[in-house]
One Martini backbone bead per residue (centre of mass of N, CA, C, O) as a GRO file, in nm:
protein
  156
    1UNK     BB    1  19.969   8.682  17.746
    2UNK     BB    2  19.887   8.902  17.496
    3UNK     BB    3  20.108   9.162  17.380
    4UNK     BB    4  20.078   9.407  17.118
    5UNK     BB    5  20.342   9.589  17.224
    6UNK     BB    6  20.493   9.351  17.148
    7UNK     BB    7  20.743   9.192  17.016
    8UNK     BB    8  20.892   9.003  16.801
    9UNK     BB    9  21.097   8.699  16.769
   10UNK     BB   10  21.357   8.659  16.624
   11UNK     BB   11  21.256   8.415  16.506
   12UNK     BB   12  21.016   8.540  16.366
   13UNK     BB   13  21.150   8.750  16.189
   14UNK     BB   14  21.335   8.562  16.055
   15UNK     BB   15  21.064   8.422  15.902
   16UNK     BB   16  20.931   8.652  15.803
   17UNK     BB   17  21.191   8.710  15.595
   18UNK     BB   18  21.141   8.469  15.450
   19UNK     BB   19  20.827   8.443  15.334
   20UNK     BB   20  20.881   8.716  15.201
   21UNK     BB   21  21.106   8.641  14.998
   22UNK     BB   22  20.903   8.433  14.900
   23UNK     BB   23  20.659   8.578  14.805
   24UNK     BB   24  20.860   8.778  14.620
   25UNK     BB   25  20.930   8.533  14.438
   26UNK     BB   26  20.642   8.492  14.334
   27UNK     BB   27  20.603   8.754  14.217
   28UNK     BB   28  20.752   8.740  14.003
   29UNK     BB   29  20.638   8.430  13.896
   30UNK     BB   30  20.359   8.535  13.772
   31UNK     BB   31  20.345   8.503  13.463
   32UNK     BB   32  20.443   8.214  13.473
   33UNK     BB   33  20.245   8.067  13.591
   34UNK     BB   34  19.997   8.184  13.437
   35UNK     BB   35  20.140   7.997  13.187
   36UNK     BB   36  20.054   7.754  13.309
   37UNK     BB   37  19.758   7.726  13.411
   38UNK     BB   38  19.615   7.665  13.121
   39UNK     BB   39  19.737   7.389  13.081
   40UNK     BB   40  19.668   7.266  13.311
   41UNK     BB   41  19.384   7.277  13.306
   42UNK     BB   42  19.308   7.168  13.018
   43UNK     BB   43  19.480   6.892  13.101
   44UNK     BB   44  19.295   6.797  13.321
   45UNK     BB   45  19.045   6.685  13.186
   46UNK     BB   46  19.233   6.514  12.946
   47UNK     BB   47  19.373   6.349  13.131
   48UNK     BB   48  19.128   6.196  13.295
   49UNK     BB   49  19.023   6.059  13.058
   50UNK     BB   50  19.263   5.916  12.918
   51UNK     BB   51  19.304   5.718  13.189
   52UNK     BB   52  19.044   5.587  13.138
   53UNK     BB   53  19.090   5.517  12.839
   54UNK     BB   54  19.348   5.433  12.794
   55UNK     BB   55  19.597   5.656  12.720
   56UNK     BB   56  19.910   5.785  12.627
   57UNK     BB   57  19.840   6.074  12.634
   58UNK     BB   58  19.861   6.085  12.983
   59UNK     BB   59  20.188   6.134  12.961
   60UNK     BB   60  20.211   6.457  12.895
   61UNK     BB   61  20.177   6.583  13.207
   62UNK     BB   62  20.478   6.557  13.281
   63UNK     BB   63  20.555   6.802  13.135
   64UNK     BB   64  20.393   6.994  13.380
   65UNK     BB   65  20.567   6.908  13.597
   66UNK     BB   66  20.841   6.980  13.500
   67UNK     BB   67  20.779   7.263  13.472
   68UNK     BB   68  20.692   7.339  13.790
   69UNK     BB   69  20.933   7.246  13.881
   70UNK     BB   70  21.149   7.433  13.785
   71UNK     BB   71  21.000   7.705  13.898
   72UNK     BB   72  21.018   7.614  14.183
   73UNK     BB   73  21.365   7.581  14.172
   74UNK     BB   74  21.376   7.894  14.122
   75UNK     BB   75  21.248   7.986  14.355
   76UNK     BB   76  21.471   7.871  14.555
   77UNK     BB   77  21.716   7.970  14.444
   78UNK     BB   78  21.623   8.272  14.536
   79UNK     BB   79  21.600   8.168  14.848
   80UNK     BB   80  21.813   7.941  14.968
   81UNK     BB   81  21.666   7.627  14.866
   82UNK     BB   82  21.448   7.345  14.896
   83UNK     BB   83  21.268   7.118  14.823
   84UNK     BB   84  21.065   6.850  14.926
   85UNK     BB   85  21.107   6.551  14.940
   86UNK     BB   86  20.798   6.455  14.859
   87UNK     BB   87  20.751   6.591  14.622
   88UNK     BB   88  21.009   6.476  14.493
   89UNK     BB   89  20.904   6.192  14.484
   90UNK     BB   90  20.685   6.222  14.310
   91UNK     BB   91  20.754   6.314  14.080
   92UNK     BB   92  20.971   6.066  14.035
   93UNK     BB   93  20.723   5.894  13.973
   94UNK     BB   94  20.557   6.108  13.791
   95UNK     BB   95  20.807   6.057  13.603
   96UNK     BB   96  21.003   5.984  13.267
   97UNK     BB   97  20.759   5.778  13.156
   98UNK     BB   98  20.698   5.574  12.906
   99UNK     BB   99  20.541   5.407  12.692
  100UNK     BB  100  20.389   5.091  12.657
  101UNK     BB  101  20.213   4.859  12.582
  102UNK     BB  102  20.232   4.643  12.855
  103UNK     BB  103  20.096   4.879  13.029
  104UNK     BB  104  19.805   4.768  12.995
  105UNK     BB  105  19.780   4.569  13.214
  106UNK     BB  106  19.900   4.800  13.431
  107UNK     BB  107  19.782   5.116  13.451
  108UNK     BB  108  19.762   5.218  13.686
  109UNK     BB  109  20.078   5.179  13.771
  110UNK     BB  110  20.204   5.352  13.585
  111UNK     BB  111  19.929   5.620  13.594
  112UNK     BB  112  19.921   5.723  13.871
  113UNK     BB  113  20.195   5.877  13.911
  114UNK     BB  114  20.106   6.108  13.712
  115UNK     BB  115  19.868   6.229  13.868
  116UNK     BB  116  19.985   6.297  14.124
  117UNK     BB  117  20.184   6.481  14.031
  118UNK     BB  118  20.031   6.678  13.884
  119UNK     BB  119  19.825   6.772  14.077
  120UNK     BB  120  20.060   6.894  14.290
  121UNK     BB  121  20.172   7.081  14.060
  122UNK     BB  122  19.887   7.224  14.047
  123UNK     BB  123  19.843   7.285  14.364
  124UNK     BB  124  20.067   7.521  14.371
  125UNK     BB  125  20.001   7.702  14.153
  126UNK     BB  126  19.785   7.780  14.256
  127UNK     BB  127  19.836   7.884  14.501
  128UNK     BB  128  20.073   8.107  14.417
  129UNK     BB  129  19.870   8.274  14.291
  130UNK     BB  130  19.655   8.336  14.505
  131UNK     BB  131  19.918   8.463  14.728
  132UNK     BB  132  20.026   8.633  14.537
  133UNK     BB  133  19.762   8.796  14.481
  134UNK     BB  134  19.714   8.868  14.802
  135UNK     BB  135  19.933   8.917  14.919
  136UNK     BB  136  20.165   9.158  15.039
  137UNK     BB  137  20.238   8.971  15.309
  138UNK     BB  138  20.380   8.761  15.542
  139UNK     BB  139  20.171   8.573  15.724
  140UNK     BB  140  20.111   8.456  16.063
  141UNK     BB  141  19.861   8.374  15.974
  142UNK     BB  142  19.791   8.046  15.809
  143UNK     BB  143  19.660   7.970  15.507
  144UNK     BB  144  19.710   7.664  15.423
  145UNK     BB  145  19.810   7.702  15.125
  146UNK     BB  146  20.033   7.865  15.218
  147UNK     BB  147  20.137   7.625  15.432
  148UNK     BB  148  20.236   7.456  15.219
  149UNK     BB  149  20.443   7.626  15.046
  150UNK     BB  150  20.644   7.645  15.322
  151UNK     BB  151  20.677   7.350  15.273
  152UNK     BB  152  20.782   7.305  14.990
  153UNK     BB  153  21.040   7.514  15.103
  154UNK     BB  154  21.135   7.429  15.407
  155UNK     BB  155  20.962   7.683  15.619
  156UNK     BB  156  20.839   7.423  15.837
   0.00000   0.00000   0.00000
């Protein structure tokens, strides 16, 4: 049975000062962050258009997924982390990518993992702002947006 006036355990506590360090180290980012999500917007209804239009300009995305990953490691680097590797992969997966003419033969193998990639780097920005920016402390309760930042960041 739950007794409120218990201490959390020793692991709870050093979880909750790790979440903590995290949540601290995005609202230092929330500036960058911000500047982030207009292009970021902007470019998600046109990078989908793209897409379908079978355009080259498709690849532009791959910018805003490289620029959102930098500042992911930079939050990382300053909490003592590192990205999940699943993360790691798609990203991987959908950058570094030039367009060739060739590759229209076969257009979504090319070009949907860049739009995966986009997709998952514009849904963490998403995230650190609205957690960033709703939380005060790290919740012992995980609103599933928390709850993937902290698996982003390999805290869970």
């Amino acid at each position: 049975m739950f007794n409120p006036n218990q201490q959390p355990s020793d692991s709870l506590q050093r979880q909750l000062r790790q979440d903590q360090a995290l949540l601290d180290a995005i609202k230092d980012k929330l500036p960058e962050l911000e500047r982030l999500l207009t292009p970021f917007a902007g470019d998600y209804e046109d990078g989908i258009y793209r897409f379908y239009h079978q355009s080259f300009k498709v690849y532009h995305l791959q910018d805003y997924t490289t620029r959102a990953t930098e500042l992911f490691k930079g939050i990382a680097k300053t909490t003592n982390s590192i990205l999940c590797s699943r993360y790691g992969e798609i990203v991987a997966q959908g950058t570094g990518a030039h367009f060739e003419t060739d590759h229209n033969r076969h257009w979504t193998l090319h070009t949907r993992p860049i739009l995966e990639a986009f997709f998952h780097a514009k849904y963490f920005v998403e995230m650190m702002l609205k957690y960033g920016h709703d939380l005060e402390s790290a919740p012992t309760s995980l609103p599933s947006g928390w709850a993937a930042i902290l698996e982003l960041f390999q805290q869970r």
